[in-house]
N, C-alpha and C positions, 0 to 999 in steps of 0.2 A: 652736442648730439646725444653725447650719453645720458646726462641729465637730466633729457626730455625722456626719453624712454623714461628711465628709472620716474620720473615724477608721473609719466601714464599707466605705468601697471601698477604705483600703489593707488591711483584712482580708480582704477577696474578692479582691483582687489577690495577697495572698500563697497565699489559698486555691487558689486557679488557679496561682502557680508551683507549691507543694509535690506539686498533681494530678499537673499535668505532669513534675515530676520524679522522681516515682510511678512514671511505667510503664512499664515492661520490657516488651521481646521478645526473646528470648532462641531458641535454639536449640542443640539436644544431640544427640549421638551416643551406640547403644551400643557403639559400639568404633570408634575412630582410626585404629585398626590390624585390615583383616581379610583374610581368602583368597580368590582370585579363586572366585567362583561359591559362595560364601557371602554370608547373609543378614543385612542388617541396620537397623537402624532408626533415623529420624532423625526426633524433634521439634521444633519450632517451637509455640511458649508466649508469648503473653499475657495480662497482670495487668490486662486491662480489657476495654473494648468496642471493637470495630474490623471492618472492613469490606476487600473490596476485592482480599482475600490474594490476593498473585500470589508464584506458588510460584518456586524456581530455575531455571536448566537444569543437570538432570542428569548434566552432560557426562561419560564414562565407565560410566556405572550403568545397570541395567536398574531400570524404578519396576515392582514386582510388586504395589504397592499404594497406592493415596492420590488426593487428598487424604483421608485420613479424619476427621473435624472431629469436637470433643469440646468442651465445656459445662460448667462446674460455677460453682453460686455458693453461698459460705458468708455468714453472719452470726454475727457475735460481739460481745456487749454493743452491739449497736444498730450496730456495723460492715460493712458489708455488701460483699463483695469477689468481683470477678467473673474466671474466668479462663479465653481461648477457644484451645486446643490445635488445631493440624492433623497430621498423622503420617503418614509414609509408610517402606513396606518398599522395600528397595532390594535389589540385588544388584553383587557386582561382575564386571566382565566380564575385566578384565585386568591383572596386577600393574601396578603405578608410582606416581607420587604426584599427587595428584587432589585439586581443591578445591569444595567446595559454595558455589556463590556463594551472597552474602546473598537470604534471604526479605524480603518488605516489605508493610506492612498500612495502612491509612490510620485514624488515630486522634485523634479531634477535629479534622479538617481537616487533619491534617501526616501526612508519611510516616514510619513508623518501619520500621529496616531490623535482621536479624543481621549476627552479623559471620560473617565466611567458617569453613568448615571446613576442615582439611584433614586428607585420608585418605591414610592407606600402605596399597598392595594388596601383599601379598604372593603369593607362589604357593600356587595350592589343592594340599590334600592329597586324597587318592584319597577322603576321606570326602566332604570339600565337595564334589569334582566328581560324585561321588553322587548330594548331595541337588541339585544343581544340574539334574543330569539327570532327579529325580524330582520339580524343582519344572516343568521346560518341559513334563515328560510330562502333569502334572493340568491343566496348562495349555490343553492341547491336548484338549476332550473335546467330544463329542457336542452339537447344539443343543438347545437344551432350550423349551419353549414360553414365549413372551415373556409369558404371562399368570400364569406362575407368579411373576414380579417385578413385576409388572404398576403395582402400588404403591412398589414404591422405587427404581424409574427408569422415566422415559418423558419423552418428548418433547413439547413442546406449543409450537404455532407461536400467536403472537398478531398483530393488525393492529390499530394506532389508528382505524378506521373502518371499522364492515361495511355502511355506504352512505354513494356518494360519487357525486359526478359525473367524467364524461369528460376525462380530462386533469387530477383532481385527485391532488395529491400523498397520499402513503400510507407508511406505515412499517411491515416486515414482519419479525418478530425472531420467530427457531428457539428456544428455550430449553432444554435440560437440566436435568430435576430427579433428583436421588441421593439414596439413604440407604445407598447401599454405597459399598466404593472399588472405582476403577475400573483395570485395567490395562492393557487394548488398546483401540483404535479405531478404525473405517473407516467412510468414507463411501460408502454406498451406490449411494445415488440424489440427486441434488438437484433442487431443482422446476424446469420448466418454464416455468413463469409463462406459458401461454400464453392471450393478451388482454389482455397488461400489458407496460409498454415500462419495466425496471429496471435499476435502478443500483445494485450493491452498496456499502455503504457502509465493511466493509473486508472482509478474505479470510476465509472461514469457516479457524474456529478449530480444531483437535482437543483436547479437554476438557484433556486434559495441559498444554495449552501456554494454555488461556482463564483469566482473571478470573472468581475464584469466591466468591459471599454466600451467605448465610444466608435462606431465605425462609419463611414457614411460609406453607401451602396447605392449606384444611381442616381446620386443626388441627395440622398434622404439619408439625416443621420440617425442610427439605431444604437439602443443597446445589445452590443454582444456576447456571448457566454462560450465557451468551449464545453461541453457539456461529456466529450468520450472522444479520447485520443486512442488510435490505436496502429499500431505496425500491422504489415502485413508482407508475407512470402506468395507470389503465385506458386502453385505447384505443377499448373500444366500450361499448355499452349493453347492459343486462342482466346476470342472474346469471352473474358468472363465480368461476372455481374457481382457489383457489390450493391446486395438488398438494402431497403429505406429502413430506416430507426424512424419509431412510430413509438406519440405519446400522446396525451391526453392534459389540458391546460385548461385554469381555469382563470380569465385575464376580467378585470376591469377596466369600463370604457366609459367616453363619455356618452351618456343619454340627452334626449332632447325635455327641456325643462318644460313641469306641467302646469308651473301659475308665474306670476311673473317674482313673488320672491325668490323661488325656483332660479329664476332665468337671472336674478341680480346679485344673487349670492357665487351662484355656480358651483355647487356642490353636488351635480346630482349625476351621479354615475348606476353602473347596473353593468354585475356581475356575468357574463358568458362565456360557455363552456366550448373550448374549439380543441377537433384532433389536427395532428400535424404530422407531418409521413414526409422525408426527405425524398426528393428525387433519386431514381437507382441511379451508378454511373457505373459504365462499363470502361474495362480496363482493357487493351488490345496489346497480349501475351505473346513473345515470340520464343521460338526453340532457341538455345542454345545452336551456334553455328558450330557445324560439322568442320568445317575447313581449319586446320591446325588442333581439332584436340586432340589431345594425348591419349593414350590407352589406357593410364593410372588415373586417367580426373574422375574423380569421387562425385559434382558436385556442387562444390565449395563458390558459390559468387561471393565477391564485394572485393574487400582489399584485406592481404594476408601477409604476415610474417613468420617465418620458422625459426625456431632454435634448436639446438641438439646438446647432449652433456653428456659425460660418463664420472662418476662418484673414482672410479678405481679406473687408470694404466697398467697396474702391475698388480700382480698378486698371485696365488697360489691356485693349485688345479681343486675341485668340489667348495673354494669358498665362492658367495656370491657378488655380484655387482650390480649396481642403478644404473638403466640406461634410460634417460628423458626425454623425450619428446616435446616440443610446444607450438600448438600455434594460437597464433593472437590476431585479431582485427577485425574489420566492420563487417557485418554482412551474416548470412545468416552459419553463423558458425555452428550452433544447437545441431544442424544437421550434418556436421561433417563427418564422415566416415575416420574409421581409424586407418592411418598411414601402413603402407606396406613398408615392411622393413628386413632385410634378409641378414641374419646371423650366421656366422659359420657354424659347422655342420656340427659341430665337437661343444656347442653351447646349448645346456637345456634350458628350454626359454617356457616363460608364463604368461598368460594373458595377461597386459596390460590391467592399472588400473587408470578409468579415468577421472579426472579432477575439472569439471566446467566450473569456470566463474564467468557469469553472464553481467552487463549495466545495461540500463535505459536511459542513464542519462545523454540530455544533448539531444534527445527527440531519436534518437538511434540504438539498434540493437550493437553492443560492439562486447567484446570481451576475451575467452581464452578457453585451450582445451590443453589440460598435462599429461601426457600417455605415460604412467611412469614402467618398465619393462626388469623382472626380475632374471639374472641370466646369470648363469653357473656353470665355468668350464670346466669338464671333464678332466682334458689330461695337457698336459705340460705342451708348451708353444708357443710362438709369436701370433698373434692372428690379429686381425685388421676387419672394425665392424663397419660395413660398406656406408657410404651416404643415401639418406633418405631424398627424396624425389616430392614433393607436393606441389600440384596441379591447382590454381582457381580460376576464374572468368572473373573478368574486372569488366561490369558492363560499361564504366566511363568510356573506356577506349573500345571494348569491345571487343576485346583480345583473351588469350591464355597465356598466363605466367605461370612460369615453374618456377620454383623454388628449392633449390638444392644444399641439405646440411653440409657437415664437413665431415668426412672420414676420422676414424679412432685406433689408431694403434694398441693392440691389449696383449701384456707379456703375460704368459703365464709359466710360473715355474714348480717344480714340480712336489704336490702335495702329501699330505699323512692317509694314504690310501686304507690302512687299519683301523681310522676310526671315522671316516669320511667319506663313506661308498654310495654312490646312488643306485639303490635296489632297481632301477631300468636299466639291466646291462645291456648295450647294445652292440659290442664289440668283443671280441675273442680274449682283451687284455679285461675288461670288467668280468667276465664271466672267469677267472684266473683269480682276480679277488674274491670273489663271493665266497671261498671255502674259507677265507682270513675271516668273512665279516661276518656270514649270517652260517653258522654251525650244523652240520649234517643230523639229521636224529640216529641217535645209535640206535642199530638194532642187534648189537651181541647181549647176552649174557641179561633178557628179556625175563621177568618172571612175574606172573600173578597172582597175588593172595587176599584173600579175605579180609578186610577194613573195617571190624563193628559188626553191628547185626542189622536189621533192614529196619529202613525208615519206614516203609507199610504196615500198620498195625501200632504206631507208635505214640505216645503222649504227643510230640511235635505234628503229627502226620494228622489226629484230632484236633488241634489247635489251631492248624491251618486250614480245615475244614469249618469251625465257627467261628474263622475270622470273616469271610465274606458276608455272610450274612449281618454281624454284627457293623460292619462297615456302611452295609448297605441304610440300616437303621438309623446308624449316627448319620448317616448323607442326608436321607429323608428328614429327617427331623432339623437338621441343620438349615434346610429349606426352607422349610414351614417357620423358623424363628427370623430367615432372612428378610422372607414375603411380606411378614407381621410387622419389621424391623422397618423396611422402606416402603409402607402402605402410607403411612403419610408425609403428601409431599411438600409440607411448612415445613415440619420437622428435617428430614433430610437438607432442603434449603440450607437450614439454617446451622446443619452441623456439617454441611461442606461448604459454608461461606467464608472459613479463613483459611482453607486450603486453596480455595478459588481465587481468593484476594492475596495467597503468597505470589500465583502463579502470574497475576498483574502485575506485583511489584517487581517480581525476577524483572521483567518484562519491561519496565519502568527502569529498572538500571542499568541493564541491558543498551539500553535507547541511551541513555544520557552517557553510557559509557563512550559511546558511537557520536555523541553529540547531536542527537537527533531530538530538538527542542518537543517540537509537535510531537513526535511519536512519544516522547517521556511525557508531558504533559497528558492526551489522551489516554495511555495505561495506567497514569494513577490517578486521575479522571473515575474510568474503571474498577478500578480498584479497590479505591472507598466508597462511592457510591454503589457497588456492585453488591459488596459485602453487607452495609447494611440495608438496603433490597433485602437479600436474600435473610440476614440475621432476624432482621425484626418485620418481616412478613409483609413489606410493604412497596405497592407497586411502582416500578421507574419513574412513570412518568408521575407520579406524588411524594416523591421526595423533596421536602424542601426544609430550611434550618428548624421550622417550628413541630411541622410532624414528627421528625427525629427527636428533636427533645423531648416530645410529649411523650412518644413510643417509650424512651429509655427513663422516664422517669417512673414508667407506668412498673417499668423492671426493675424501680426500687435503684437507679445508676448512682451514683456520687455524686451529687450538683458539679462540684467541681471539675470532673469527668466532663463532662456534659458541657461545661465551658468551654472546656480545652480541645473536642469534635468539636465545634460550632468557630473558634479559632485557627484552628486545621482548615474546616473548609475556606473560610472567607483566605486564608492565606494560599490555597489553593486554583481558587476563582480567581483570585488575584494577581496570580503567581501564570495562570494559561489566559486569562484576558490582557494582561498588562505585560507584556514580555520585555517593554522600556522602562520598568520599573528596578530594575537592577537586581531582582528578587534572586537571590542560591538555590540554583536546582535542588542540591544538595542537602539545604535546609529544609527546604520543601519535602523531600523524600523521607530524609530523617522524622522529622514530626509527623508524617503520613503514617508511617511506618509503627512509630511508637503510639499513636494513638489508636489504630487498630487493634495493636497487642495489648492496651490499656482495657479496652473495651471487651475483650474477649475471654480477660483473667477475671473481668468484674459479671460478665454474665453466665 
């Protein structure tokens, strides 16, 4: 018996490698080589099931079409093979050499990535810049009624609860559904939320640039996008209205073919522009029930824990002590009041300071608030600081929980009242010190004499009379050399471009300090490209390895300079397109780093 197991799970074990070394993702081009403002086409191909497809960036390219997402499954002799295509039409904008970074799709739990492409633009010939200018022209046409697509895109906002109580948490996601590809984008309108205190949970997305599935809805499957996640708090009672997220799309369809190569080819589509406006949904708000609350509830829904601390038990009368408060949990904490807490009478106490740490992870607002409380006993005694009390509404059950700290014992024993007084005497034994601490002014034995002669009429009394004016001059003037200083603004650019680019790399190691892949790759993204924008006067979207070298040779750079940016980048490109490439943050940053400073000592 045991045998057999043991000889069926090293069969399913192999079963499961051979799977996974099964499946391809692959990615192709129809041409390597094309002309600027010519059209061409790139897929991405998978030999299985997968999720999750986050498409490249573009860098260089106009996308005139995509994602467009394609299906098919065969069987053969009882084999049954699945394979999910996405495609998109591209254009290019301007000769030079250009890489498509890798695609990545999540499949059985892992990532699988392409590998890069690389394109040569040459120069268009007077055909391509033709169809170039007859593909911006269809581009650009008439609105058409959004109910003519009505079905194979539209908008549809959804919320995990359409009734909730006051102050409960709430999740509110915009969604996209398509059965076209899509090529332009704007955002219209976004909601309001007016009755609701939210918190987006990250930046709405534009379809181009979102994580896109497969859903099927009624039947019909679409591509879908999450386009703006967002929390939301009611703050009052009653039906309230969450407003439509309204945008502006400009999709690709099929057209009806006008000759019959037309109709044998099937290539003939045509550009239309449709608005989309989510249905409102209304949310049905209820009060907070009266029956069991407390007289101390602040407020506070979700779910909460309290803790309590004191730094010091024992110690001396006028030294100080930390007393800490915490509370921690889901729900909307940001608005919780500060806890009532009663001190004995003989304790002079401070405001609170408070310390929030908020997260969004997990689709939830959750986190913490630290009240920390500065407190200094007067005079000698046992005293005992009472427990704190915290009141929430847990809307799961629907109830009030308190929460109650622990009590603190505090010795205090008796202090150096001579050199340790709180000038707030509030008692007949502080008012007894004050003649030890703070000194009566004498008035015996008083007399007043003459100190010098008078400052009126005096050398200093003139000097400080044509100092104003002389000040005022140097102000003036100091102006006018500022004005003239930051009139133009290349030059400014360019001599706050390495102070601007330190301020990405802080930012840059900051992120990777934190392990935050994306956000270190995007700041020095930033960074170097930012800098030289700004240094050598040349606009974002035309930066590319050629213009740069041409710019800094134009400045007389170092060839060798000039190699070693142009190796920077490509090791950078490489380093945020290819994150499976095993590439060192570190090394990355380092030679970012250095080749900025390289460039800035030479110009």
């Amino acid at each position: 018996m045991n045998s057999r197991y043991y000889i069926l799970s090293v069969l399913l074990m192999w079963a499961n490698l051979l799977a996974a070394q099964s499946v391809s993702f692959t990615a192709q081009v129809s041409s390597t080589q094309v002309a600027a403002g010519e059209q061409f086409q790139v897929d991405f191909t998978l030999n299985a099931n997968g999720d999750r497809f986050q498409a490249p960036n573009f860098n260089g390219f106009q996308v005139l079409s995509g994602p467009n997402m394609s299906q098919s499954m065969t069987s053969v002799n009882g084999n049954t093979s699945v394979s999910i295509g996405y495609s998109f039409i591209l254009a290019a904008v301007k000769e030079g050499d250009y890489t498509i970074g890798p695609a990545t799709i999540y499949v059985n739990g892992r990532i699988a990535a392409t590998r890069p492409i690389k394109i040569h633009v040459v120069k268009g010939s007077p055909q391509s810049r033709r169809a170039a200018s007859r593909q911006q022209q269809q581009q650009t046409v008439d609105q058409v009624p959004a109910a003519d697509l009505s079905k194979a895109v539209f908008l549809k906002a959804s919320v995990s609860k359409t009734k909730a109580y006051i102050g409960e948490q709430l999740n509110l996601t915009y969604r996209l559904y398509t059965r076209v590809g899509i090529l332009q984008s704007q955002y219209d309108k976004l909601p309001e939320l007016n009755g609701f205190w939210s918190q987006d949970l990250n930046e709405h997305k534009q379809p181009t640039a979102a994580v896109w599935r497969t859903e099927v809805l009624n039947g019909t499957r679409y591509n879908v996008a999450d386009i703006k996640e967002t929390i939301v708090f009611p703050e009052r009672s009653g039906d309230l209205t969450i407003d439509p997220f309204a945008m502006t799309l400009i999709v690709r369809v099929p057209a009806p073919a006008h000759d019959i190569m037309e109709e044998f080819f099937g290539n003939n589509f045509k550009d239309e522009k449709v608005k989309l406006k989510s249905p409102p949904i209304i949310v049905h708000v209820k009060d907070l029930p009266a029956n069991g609350k407390p007289v101390d509830f602040s407020g506070a829904v979700g779910t909460f824990s309290l803790s309590a601390d004191l730094d010091k038990k024992a110690l001396k009368a006028n030294e100080s002590l930390n007393y800490n408060v915490k509370v921690t949990g889901v729900g909307n904490i940001m608005l919780v009041k500060n806890p009532t807490v009663n001190f004995p009478p003989d304790f002079e106490k401070y405001d609170p300071k408070v310390t929030d740490t908020l997260s969004k992870e997990g689709g939830k607002i959750h986190g913490s608030k630290l009240y920390n409380y500065l407190l200094i006993p007067r005079h000698e005694g046992n005293y005992t600081i009472d427990p704190i009390k915290f009141t929430y509404f847990n809307p799961a059950t629907g109830r009030y929980v308190t929460l109650t700290s622990k009590a603190f014992p505090v010795a205090v024993a008796k202090g150096d009242h001579q050199t340790n007084v709180s000038s707030l005497a509030t008692d007949k034994q502080d008012v007894k010190l004050l003649d030890k601490d703070i000194r009566y002014i004498k008035t015996s034995d008083l007399s007043l004499s003459e100190q010098g002669e008078s400052f009126f009429g005096s050398v200093g009394y003139y000097l400080l009379l044509l100092l104003g004016p002389v000040l005022f001059i140097a102000a003036f003037y100091y102006r006018k050399w500022l004005q003239r200083h930051n009139s133009d603004i290349v030059k400014v650019k360019s001599r706050k471009a390495s102070k601007i680019a330190r301020k990405h790399l802080a930012n840059a190691q900051a992120q990777l300090a934190t392990k935050n892949k994306s956000g270190f790759y995007e700041a020095l993204f930033k960074g170097i490209y930012g800098y030289l924008s700004d240094k050598l006067n040349i606009p974002y979207a035309n930066l590319d390895k050629e213009t740069i070298a041409e710019a800094l040779r134009k400045r007389l750079v170092d060839e060798s300079l000039i190699t070693q940016l142009q190796d920077t980048l490509d090791l950078c490109d490489m380093a945020r397109f290819s994150p499976i490439t095993g590439i060192a943050e570190q090394e990355v940053f380092d030679k970012t780093k250095n080749t900025i400073n390289d460039i800035e000592d030479e110009l």
